[in-house]
C-alpha positions in Angstrom: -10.9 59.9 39.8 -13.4 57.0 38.9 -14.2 55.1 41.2 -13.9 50.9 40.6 -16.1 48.8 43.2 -14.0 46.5 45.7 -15.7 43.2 44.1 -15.0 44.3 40.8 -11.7 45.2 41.8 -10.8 41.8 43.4 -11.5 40.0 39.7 -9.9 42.1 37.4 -6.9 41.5 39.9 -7.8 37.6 39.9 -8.4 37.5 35.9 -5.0 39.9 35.2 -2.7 37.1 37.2 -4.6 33.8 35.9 -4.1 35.0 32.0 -0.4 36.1 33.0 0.5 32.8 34.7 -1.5 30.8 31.3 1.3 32.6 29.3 4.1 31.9 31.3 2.8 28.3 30.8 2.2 28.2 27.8 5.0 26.3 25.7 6.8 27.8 22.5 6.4 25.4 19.3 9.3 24.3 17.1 9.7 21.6 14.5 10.9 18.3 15.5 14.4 16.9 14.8 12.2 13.8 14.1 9.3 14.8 12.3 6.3 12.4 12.1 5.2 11.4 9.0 2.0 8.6 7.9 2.3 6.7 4.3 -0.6 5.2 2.8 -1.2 2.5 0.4 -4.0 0.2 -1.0 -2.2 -2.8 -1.1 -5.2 -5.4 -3.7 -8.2 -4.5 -1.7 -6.7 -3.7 1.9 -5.5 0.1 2.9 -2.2 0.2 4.8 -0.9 2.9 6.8 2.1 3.8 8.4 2.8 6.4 11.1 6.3 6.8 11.9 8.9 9.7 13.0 12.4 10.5 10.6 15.5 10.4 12.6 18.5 12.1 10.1 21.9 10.7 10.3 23.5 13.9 11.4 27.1 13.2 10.7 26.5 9.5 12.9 27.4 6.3 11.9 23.6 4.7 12.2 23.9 0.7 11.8 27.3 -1.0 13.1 28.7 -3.0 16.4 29.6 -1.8 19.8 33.2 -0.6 18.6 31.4 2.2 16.2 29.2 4.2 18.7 26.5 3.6 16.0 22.7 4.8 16.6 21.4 1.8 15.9 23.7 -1.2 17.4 23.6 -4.5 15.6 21.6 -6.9 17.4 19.7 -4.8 19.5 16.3 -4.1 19.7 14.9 -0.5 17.9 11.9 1.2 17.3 12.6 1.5 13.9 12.2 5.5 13.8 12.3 7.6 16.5 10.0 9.3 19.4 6.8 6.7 19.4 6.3 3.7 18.6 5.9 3.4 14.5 2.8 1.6 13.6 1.8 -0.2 10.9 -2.1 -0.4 10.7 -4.1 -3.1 8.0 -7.6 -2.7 6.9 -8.2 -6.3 6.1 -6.4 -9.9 7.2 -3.1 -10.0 5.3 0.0 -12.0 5.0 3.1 -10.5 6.1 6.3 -12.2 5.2 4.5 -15.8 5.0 2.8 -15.0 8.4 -1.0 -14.4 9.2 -1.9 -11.5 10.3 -5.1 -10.2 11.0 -6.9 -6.8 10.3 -5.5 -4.2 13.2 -2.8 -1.8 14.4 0.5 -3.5 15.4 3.8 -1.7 16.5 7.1 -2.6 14.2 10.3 -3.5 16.1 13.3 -5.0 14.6 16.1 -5.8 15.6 18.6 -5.3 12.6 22.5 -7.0 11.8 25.0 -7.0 9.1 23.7 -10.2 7.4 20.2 -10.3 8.8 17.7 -8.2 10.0 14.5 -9.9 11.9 11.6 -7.8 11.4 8.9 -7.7 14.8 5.4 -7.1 14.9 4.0 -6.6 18.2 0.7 -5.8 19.8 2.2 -3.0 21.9 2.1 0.8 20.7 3.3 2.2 23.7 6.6 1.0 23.7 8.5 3.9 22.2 12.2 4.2 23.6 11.7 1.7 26.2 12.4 -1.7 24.0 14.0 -3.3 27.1 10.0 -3.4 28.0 9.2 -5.4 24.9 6.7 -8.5 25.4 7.4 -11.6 23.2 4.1 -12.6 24.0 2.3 -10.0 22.4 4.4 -10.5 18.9 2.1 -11.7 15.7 4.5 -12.2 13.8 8.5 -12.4 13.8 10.3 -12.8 10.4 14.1 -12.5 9.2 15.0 -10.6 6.3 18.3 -10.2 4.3 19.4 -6.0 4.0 20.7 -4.8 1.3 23.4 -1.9 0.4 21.6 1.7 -1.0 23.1 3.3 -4.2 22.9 6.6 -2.6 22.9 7.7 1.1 19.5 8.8 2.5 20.1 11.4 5.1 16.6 11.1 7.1 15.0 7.7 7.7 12.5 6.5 5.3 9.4 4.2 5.1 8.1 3.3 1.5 5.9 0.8 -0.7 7.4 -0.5 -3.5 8.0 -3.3 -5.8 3.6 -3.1 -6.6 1.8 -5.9 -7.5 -2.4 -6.3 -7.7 -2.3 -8.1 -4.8 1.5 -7.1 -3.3 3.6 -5.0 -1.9 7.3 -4.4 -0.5 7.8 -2.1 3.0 11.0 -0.3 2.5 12.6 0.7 5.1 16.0 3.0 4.2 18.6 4.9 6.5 22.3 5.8 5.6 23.5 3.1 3.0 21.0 0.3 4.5 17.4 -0.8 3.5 15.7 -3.4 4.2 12.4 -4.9 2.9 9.1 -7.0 4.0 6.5 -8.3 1.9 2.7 -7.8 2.7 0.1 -10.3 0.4 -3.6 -9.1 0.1 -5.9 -11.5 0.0 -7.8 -10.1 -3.3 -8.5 -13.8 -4.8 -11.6 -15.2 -2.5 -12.8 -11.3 -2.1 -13.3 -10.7 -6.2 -14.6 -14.4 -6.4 -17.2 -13.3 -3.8 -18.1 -10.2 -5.3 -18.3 -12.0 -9.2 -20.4 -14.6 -7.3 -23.1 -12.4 -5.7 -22.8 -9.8 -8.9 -22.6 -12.4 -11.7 -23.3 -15.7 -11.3 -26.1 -15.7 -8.9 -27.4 -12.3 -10.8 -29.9 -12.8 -13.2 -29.1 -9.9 -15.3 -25.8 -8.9 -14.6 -24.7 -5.5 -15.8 -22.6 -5.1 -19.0 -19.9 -3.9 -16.4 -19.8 -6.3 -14.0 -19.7 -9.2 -16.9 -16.9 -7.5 -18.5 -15.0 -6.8 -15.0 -15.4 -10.9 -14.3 -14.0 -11.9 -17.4 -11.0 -9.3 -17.2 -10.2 -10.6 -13.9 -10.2 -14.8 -15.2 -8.2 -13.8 -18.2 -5.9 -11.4 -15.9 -5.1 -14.8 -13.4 -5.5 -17.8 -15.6 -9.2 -18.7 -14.5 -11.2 -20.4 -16.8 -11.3 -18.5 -20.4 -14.5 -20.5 -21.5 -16.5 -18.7 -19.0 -14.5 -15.6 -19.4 -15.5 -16.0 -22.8 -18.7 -16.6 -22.3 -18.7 -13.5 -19.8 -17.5 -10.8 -22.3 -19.6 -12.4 -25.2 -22.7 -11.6 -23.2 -21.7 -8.2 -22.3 -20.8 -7.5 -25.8 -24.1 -8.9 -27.1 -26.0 -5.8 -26.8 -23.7 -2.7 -26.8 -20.3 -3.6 -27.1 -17.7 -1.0 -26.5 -14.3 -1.3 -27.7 -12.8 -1.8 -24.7 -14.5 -5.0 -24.1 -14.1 -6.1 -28.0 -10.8 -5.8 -27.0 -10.6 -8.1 -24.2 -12.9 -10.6 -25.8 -9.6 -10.5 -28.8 -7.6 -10.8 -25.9 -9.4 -14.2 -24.6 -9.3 -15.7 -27.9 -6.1 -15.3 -28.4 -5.1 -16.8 -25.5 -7.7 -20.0 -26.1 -5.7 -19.9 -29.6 -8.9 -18.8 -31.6 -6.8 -17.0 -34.1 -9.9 -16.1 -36.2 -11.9 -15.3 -33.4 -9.7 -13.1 -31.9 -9.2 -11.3 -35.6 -13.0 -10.3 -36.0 -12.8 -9.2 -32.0 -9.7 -7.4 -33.0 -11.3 -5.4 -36.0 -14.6 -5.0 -34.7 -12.3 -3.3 -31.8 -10.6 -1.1 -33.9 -13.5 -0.2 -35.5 -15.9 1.0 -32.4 -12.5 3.0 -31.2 -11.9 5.1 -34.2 -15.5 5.9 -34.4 -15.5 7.8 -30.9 -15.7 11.0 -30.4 -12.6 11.6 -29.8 -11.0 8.5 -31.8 -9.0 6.2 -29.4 -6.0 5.6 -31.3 -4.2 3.8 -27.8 -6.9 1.6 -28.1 -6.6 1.1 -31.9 -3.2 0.8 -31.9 -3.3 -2.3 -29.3 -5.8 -3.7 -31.6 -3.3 -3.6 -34.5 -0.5 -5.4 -31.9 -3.3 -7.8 -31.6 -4.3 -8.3 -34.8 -0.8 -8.8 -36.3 -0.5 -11.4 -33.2 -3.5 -13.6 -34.3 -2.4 -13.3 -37.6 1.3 -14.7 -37.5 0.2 -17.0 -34.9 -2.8 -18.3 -36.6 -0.3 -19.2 -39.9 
């Protein structure tokens, strides 16, 4: 029979029971009935996210009065999702709604009824199921929006962007038959107007790019076309591409240069079907264009 020391003994004893009661406190996995979820969006220049969990509607009735037993009574506060708080987190200063907000991570609360639903903000993100602990202090900003009625039932509470602008977007929030939206506003104006500053009009020798990217941006939002004009001439002067012959077209155009925006137009056409590979998209705008100027210039 070997023989096993005393000491050695005592910890092989000591190590059996300490990996036997880890085990027994170990906790089995399994998916949530609420599963988190996180959406993302670049809303203009600012990244949004979104970190919420999916409640299903399980055979419930999920918005209604007292009489219904619904999940989510009529005026009373929820969490708007389940388990945590649900976050919405902004990269940048926005406007939410017609409210300022500034760049953070802010817990969404509302508070939601047949005709009206007022949509929360709120410092806290520790809230979760205990809304009776809300602070109206810490809200940034409180709003009221109107719902509206879903063609088609969504089983599991969703969060989406929609409704995309350069500079906008829409937060849907759908469950059962009901949605409801809020509107989020990126700043992009002063930011691009700082960037063509530093890059193009304090530059002494802008790049062919950046010119070309400032004068799409002042014909894009009704800036001034002379200087988007004189933008795109300037990166054209040297090695236009027909990309950019076709926004100078474009410009002209829109300053009613009719001939102008011809000779853009063709020179366009002409620089596209020479690549290698032709661009017929971009020739084919050129035509659109072209037959523009021409009935308009008549």
């Amino acid at each position: 029979m070997k023989f096993i020391a005393p000491s050695f003994r005592t910890a092989l004893v000591l190590t059996t029971t300490l990996l036997a009661a880890s085990a027994a406190q170990a906790q089995i996995t399994t998916p949530q009935p609420s599963p988190k979820a996180t959406v993302n969006q670049r809303v203009g220049l600012t990244d949004v996210t979104i970190t919420y969990s999916r409640p299903s509607v399980k055979n419930r009735t999920v918005f209604g009065d007292s009489t219904t037993k619904a999940v989510v009574a009529y005026g009373k506060r929820w969490r708007t999702g389940a388990n945590a708080t649900t976050s919405i987190r902004f990269s940048d200063d926005v406007t939410v709604e017609g409210k300022k907000v500034a760049a953070g991570e802010y817990g969404i609360y509302t508070i939601p009824g047949k005709a009206a639903w007022t949509i929360v903000l709120n410092k806290s993100l520790k809230q979760g199921a205990d809304v009776a602990g809300f602070k109206n202090a810490e809200d940034v900003a409180r709003f009221t929006v109107k719902p509206y009625k879903l063609g088609a039932k969504v089983e599991t509470f969703t969060v989406t962007f929609a409704d995309l602008t350069p500079a906008t977007a829409n937060v849907a929030l759908e469950w059962e038959t009901t949605g409801a939206k809020f509107k989020i506003v990126s700043d992009v104006d002063s930011k691009v107007l700082a960037q063509i500053d530093e890059k193009v009009t304090k530059n002494a020798s802008p790049s062919a790019n950046d010119l070309a990217g400032a004068a799409v941006y002042y014909y894009d939002n009704n800036k001034d076309l002379k200087q988007a004009l004189a933008w795109i001439e300037k990166a054209n002067a040297t090695d236009p591409k027909f990309w950019n012959m076709n926004t100078e077209a474009k410009i002209r155009l829109k300053m009613k240069d009719y001939k102008g925006a011809i000779a853009a137009a063709e020179r366009s056409k002409k620089l596209a079907l020479a690549a290698t590979p032709a661009n017929t998209e971009y020739a084919k705008m050129d035509d659109e264009l072209l037959a523009e100027a021409k009935k308009m210039g008549k």
